[in-house]
C-alpha positions in Angstrom: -52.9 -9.7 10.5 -56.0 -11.6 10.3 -57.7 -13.5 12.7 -60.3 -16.8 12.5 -61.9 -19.3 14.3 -61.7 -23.1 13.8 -65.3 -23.6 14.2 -66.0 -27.6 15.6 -67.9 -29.8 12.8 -68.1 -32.8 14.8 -69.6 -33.7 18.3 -73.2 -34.1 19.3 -74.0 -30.4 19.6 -73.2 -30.0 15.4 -76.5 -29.8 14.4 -77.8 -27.2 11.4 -78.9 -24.7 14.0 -75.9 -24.3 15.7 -73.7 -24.6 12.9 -75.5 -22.2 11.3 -75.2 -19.9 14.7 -71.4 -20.5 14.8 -71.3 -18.9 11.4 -73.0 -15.4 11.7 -71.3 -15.0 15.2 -68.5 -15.2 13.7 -68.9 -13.2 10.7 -70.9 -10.6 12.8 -67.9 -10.4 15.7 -66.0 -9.3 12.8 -63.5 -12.3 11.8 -62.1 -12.8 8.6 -61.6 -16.5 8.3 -64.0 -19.6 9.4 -62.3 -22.6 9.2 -63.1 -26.5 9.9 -61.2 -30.1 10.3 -61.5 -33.2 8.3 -62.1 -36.3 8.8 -63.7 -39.0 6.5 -64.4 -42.4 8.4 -65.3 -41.6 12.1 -62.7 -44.7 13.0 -62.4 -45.7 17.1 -59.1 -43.6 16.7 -60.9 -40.6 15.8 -64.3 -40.9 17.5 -61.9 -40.6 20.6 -61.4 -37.2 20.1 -63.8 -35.9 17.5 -66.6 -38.2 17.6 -70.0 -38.1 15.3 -71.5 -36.2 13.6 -68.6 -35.2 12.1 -69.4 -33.0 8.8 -67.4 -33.4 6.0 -65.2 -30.1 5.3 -65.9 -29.7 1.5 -70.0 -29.8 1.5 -70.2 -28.1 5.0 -68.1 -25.1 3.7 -70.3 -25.1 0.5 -73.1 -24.7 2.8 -72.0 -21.8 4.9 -70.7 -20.3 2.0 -74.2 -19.6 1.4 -74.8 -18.1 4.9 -72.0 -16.1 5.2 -70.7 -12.8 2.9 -67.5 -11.7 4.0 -65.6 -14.4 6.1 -63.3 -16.3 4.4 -63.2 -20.6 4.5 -60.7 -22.7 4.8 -59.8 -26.0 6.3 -57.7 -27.1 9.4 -56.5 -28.7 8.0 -57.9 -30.9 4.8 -56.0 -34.7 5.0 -54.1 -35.0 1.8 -53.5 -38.8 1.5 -57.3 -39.6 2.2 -59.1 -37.8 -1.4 -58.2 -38.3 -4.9 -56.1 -35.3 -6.1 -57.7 -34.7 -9.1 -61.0 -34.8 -7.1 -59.6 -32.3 -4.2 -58.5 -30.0 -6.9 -61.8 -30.1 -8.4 -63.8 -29.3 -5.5 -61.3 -27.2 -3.8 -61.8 -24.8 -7.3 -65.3 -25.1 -7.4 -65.9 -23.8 -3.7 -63.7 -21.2 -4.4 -65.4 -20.2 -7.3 -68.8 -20.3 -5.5 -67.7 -18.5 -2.5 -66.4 -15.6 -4.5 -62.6 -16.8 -4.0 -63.1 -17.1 -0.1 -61.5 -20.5 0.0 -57.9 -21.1 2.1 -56.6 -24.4 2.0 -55.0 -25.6 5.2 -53.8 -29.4 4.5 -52.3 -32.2 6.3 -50.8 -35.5 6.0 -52.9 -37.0 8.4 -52.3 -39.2 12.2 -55.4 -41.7 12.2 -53.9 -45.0 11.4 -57.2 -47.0 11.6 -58.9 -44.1 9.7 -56.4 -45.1 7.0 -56.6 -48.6 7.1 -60.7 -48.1 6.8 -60.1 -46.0 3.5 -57.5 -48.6 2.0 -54.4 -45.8 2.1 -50.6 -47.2 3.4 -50.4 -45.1 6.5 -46.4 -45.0 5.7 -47.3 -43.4 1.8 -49.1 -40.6 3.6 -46.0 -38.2 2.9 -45.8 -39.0 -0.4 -49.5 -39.1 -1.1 -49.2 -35.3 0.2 -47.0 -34.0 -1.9 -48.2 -35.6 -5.1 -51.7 -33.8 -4.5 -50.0 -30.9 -3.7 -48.4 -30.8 -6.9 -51.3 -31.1 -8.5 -53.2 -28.3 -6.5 -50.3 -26.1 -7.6 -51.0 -27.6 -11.2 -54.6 -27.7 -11.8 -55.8 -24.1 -11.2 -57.6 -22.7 -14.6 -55.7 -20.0 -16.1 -56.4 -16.5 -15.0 -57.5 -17.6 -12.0 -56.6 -16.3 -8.2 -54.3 -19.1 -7.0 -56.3 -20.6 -3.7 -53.9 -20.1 -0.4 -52.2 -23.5 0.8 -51.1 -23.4 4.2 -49.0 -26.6 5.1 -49.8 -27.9 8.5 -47.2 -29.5 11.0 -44.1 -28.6 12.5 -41.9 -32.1 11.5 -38.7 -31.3 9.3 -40.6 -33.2 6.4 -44.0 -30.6 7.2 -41.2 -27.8 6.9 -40.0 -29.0 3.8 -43.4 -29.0 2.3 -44.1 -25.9 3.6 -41.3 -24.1 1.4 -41.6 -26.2 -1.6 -45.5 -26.3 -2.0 -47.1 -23.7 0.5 -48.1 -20.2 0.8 -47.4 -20.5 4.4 -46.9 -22.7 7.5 -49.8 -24.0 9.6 -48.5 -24.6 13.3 -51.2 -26.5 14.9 -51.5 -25.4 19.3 -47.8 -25.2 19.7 -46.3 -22.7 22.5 -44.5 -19.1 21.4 -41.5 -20.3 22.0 -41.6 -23.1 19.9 -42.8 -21.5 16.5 -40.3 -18.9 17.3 -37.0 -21.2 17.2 -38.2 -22.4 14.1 -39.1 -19.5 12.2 -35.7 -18.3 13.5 -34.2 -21.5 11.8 -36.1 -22.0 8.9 -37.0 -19.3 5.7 -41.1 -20.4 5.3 -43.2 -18.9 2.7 -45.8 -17.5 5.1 -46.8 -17.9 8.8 -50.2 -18.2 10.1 -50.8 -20.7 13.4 -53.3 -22.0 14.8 -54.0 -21.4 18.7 -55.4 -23.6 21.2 -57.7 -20.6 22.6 -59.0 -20.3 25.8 -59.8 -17.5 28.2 -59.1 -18.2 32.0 -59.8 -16.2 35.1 -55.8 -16.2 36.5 -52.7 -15.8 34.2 -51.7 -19.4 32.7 -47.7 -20.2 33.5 -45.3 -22.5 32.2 -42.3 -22.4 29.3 -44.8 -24.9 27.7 -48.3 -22.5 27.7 -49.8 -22.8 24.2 -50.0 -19.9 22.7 -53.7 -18.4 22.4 -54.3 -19.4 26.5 -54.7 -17.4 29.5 -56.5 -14.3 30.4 -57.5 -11.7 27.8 -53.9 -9.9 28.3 -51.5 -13.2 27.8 -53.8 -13.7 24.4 -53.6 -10.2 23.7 -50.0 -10.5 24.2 -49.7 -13.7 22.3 -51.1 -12.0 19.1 -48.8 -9.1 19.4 -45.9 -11.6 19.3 -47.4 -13.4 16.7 -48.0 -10.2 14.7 -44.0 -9.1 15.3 -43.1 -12.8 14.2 -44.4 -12.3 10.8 -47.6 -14.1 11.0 -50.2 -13.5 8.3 -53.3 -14.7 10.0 -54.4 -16.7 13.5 -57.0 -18.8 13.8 -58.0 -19.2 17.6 -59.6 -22.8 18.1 -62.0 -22.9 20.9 -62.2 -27.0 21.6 -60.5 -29.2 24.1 -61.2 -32.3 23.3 -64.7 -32.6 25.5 -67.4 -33.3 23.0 -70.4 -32.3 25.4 -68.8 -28.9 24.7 -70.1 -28.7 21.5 -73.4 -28.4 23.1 -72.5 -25.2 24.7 -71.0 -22.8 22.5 -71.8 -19.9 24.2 -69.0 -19.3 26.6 -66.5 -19.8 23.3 -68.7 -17.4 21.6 -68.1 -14.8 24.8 -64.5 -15.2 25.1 -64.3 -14.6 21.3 -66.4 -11.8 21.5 -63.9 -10.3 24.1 -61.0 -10.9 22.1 -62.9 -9.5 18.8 -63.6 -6.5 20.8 -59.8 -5.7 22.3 -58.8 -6.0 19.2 -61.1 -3.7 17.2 -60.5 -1.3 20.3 -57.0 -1.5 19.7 -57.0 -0.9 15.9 -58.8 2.2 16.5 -56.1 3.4 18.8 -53.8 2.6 16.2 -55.7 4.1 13.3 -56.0 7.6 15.3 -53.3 7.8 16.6 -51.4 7.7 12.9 -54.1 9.8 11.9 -52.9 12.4 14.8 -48.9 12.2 13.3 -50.1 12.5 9.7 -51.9 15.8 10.7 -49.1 16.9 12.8 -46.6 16.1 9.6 -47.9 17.8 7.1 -49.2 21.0 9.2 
């Protein structure tokens, strides 16, 4: 199982130092993905939350792409309705192709109404908008070609839907354990790989509603062991919650990723000797 960070792009602390910082810690703590939201016009709806600068996901990932060797990049997620598809496809294949096919797709439908309305795209099309660029995505790759990754954010029956028809797997956004366990109980999907809202804290977090990816070390440690056992593919832990003067201070995400990169590299190793220890034992 994989594990990334959804690294903020937006918020007054974004600048090219720190963005740049954000991307060799966490290629050097030893993730495998490095993934980034969209948003296009920085409407009242969405300043509220993610407010500017906010970098778009395409030329910031073509950027760090040059900065970074190993880690993958994706998006969490890309808003469908809001590009061209033809355009998307484009770029999506051309950042693949410069990375050295490190691209993963994570894509949405979109919740923004007046970031809509500011880019002239019916709010209620947004479904159907998604699922014609997705067809096209699924469509336009040039022959011979590694297929890009398309995970299919949301957790509505329609996301679901998309998810089987279009995706190579499902892209829970901050949703408790036991939620993305009745559905992957309910529902065959393609592929599994959520997205936590992570955050370290000093005394264990409680509650039937906890999101997955909070608590101490242990309940995150425990989280991903679940998460593992359920089937999923990858985990992206994202670090922000919803203060932008955070972005100013990445340093205490960076620790508590740090600790989390460590357990599990720790726990690998265990793993890794340990079958080492019965394959000697086996064939003696």
């Amino acid at each position: 199982m994989q594990l990334g960070v959804n690294v903020p792009n937006f918020g007054p602390g974004t600048d090219p130092g720190v963005l740049r910082a954000w991307a060799r810690t966490v290629e050097e703590l030893g993730f495998d993905l490095l993934m980034v939201s969209d948003h296009v016009a920085v409407t009242p709806d969405v300043a509220a939350r993610y407010p500017e600068p906010f970098h778009e996901p395409f030329t910031l990932l073509s950027w760090l792409a040059g900065l970074t060797d190993r880690v993958r990049l994706g998006t969490t997620v890309l808003v469908l309705p809001y590009r061209d598809p033809l355009l998307t496809a484009r770029m999506a294949a051309n950042l693949d192709r410069l990375s050295g096919g490190r691209l993963v797709l994570g894509v949405g439908t979109g919740w923004a109404r007046q970031e809509f309305a500011a880019l002239g795209v019916p709010f209620a099309e947004r479904g159907r908008r998604a699922d014609a660029c997705l067809r096209v995505l699924r469509e336009a790759g040039p022959a011979g070609a590694a297929r890009i990754p398309v995970w299919v954010g949301g957790h509505s029956a329609a996301a679901l839907r998309r998810a089987v028809r279009f995706g190579d797997a499902w892209h829970p956004l901050r949703l408790p354990l036991a939620a993305m366990r009745e559905i992957l109980a309910a529902q065959p999907l393609p592929g599994f790989a959520p997205r936590l809202a992570f955050r370290l804290t000093d005394r264990p977090a409680g509650g039937p509603d906890r999101p997955a990816g909070t608590g101490t070390l242990e309940q995150v440690l425990d989280d991903l062991r679940e998460l593992r056992a359920l089937g999923a593919d990858a985990v992206v832990l994202d670090p922000y919650h919803g203060d932008p003067e955070e972005t100013r201070r990445p340093e205490a995400a960076w620790r508590d990723l740090a600790a989390v990169a460590a357990a599990t590299a720790a726990t690998a190793a265990t793993t890794t000797s340990a079958t080492a220890t019965t394959h000697r034992k086996d064939t003696a």
